[in-house]
C-alpha positions as CSV (number, residue, x, y, z in Angstrom):
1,X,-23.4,-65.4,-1.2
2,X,-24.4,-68.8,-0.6
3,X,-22.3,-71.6,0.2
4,X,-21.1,-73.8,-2.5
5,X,-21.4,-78.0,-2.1
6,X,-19.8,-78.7,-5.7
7,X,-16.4,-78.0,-6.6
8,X,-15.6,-75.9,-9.6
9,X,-14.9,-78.0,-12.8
10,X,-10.9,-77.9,-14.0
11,X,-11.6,-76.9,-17.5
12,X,-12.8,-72.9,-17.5
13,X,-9.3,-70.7,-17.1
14,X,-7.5,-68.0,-18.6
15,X,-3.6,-67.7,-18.2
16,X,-2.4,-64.0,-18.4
17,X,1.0,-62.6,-18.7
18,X,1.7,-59.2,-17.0
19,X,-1.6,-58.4,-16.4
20,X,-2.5,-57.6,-20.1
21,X,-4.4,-59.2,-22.1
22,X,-5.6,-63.3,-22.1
23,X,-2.6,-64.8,-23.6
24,X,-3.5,-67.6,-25.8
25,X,-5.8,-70.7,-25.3
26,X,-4.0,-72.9,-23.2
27,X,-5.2,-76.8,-23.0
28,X,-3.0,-77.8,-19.9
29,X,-2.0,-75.8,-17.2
30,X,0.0,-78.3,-14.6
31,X,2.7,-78.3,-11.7
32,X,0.5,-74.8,-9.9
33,X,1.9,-75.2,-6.1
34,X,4.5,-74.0,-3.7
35,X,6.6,-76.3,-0.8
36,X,8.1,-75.1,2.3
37,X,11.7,-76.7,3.6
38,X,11.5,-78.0,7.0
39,X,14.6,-78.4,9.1
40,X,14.4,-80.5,11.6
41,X,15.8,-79.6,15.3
42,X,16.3,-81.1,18.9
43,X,17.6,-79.2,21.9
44,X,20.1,-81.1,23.7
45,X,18.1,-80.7,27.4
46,X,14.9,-81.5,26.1
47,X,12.9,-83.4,28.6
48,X,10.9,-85.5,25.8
49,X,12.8,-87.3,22.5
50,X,11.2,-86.0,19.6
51,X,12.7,-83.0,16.6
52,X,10.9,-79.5,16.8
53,X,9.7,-78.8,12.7
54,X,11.4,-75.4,12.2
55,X,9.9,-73.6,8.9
56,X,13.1,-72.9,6.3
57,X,13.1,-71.6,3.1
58,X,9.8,-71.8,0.4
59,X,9.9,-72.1,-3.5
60,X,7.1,-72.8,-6.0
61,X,6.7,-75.3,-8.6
62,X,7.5,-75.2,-12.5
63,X,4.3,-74.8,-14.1
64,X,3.7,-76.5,-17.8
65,X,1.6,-74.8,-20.1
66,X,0.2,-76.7,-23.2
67,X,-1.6,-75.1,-26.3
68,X,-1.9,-75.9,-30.0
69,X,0.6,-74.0,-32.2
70,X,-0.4,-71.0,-33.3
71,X,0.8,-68.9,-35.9
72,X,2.2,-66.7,-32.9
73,X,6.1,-66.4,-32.0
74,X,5.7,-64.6,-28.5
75,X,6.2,-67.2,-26.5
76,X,9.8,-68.1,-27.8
77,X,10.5,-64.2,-28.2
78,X,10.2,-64.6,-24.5
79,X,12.6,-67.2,-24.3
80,X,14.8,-65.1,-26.7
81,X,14.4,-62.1,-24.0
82,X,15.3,-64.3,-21.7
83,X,18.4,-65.6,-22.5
84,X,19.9,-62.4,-23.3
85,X,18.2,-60.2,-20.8
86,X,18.4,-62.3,-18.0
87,X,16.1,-61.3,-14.9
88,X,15.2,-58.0,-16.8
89,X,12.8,-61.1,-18.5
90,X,10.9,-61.9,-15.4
91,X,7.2,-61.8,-15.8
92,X,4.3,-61.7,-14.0
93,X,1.6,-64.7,-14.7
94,X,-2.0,-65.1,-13.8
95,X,-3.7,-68.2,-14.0
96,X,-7.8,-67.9,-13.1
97,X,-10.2,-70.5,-12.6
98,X,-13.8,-69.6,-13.7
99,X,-17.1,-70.9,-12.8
100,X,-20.2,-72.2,-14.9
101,X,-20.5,-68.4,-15.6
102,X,-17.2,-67.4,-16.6
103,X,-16.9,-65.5,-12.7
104,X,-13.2,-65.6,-11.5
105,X,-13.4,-67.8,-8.3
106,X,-9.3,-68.0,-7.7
107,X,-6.6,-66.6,-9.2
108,X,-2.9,-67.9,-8.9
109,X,-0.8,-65.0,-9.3
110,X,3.0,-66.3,-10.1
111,X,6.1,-63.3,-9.9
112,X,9.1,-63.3,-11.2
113,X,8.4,-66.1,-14.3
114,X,10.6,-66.7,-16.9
115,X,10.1,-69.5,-19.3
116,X,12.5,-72.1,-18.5
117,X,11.6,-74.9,-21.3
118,X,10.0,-75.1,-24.3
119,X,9.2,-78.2,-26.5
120,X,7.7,-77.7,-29.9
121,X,5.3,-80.5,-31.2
122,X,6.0,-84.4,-32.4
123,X,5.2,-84.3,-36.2
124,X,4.3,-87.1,-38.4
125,X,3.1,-87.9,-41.8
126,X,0.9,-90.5,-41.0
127,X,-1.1,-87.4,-40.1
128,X,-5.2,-87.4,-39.3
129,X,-6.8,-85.1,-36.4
130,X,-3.9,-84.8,-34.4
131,X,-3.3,-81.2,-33.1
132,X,0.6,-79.8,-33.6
133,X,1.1,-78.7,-29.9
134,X,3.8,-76.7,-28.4
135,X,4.7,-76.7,-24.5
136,X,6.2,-74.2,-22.6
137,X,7.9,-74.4,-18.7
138,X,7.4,-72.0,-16.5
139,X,10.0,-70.7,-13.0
140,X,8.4,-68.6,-10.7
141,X,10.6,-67.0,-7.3
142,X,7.2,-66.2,-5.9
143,X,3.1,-67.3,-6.0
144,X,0.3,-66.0,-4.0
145,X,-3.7,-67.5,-4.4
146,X,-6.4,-64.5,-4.1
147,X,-10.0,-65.0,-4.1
C-alpha cells in the first residue's frame, strides 16, 4: 500500500448503531476523543524537586450528532428506552471515516452509549431553505480507534 501525503477530507462517514445497519445521514459528528486523569506525586526522599505523572482513571468525550429531521422516531425511542431501561439501553456506536472511494480508513468504535441529550430543531415562519434539524448527545464508558 503506498504511503499517503494528504489527509483524508472530514466529510465522507457513516455513524452505525450496534453494528447494524447505517443509521441515518448525519451532517455533524463532534466531541470524538477520550482524556486520561493524571495525578500528580512526589516521594518525600527524592533527590531532585519535580512530581512523578502517575496515569489515573480515563473517560471519553460526549459526542454530538447533527442530522435533518426525518420522518423517523428511533432516535428518541432510544431515549425512551433509556430512561426506563436504564443501562439495559447501552449501545454500541460506530463512527467510520471514508476515503475518496468510500474505503473505511478508521473507525471509532464507542461502547456502552446511551443518548444523553436531545434538542429538536428552532422553527420559524419567516421560513426559506433552512433545514429543520434535530441533535442528539451521545455518553460512551468506553472508545477504541481500529484501522
Amino acid at each position: 500500500m503506498a504511503n499517503r501525503t494528504t489527509p483524508y477530507g472530514a466529510f465522507n462517514y457513516l455513524v452505525n448503531f450496534d453494528g447494524g445497519e447505517v443509521f441515518g445521514g448525519f451532517s455533524d459528528v463532534s466531541g470524538i476523543g477520550t482524556e486520561v486523569t493524571v495525578a500528580e506525586y512526589r516521594n518525600g526522599n527524592d533527590r531532585e524537586n519535580h512530581v512523578r505523572k502517575v496515569a489515573g482513571i480515563h473517560k471519553v468525550s460526549d459526542v454530538t450528532l447533527k442530522r435533518g429531521i426525518l420522518n423517523s422516531k428511533t432516535l428518541f425511542d432510544w431515549i425512551s428506552q433509556t430512561r426506563t431501561q436504564g443501562p439495559a439501553a447501552q449501545r454500541n456506536v460506530t463512527i467510520t471515516l471514508l476515503d475518496e472511494a468510500h474505503t473505511p480508513v478508521q473507525t471509532w468504535v464507542l461502547r456502552g452509549v446511551i443518548p444523553m441529550k436531545y434538542t429538536g430543531p428552532t422553527l420559524a415562519g419567516k421560513g426559506g431553505g433552512d433545514v429543520a434539524m434535530e441533535e442528539i448527545a451521545l455518553s460512551a464508558e468506553a472508545m477504541e480507534i481500529t484501522v
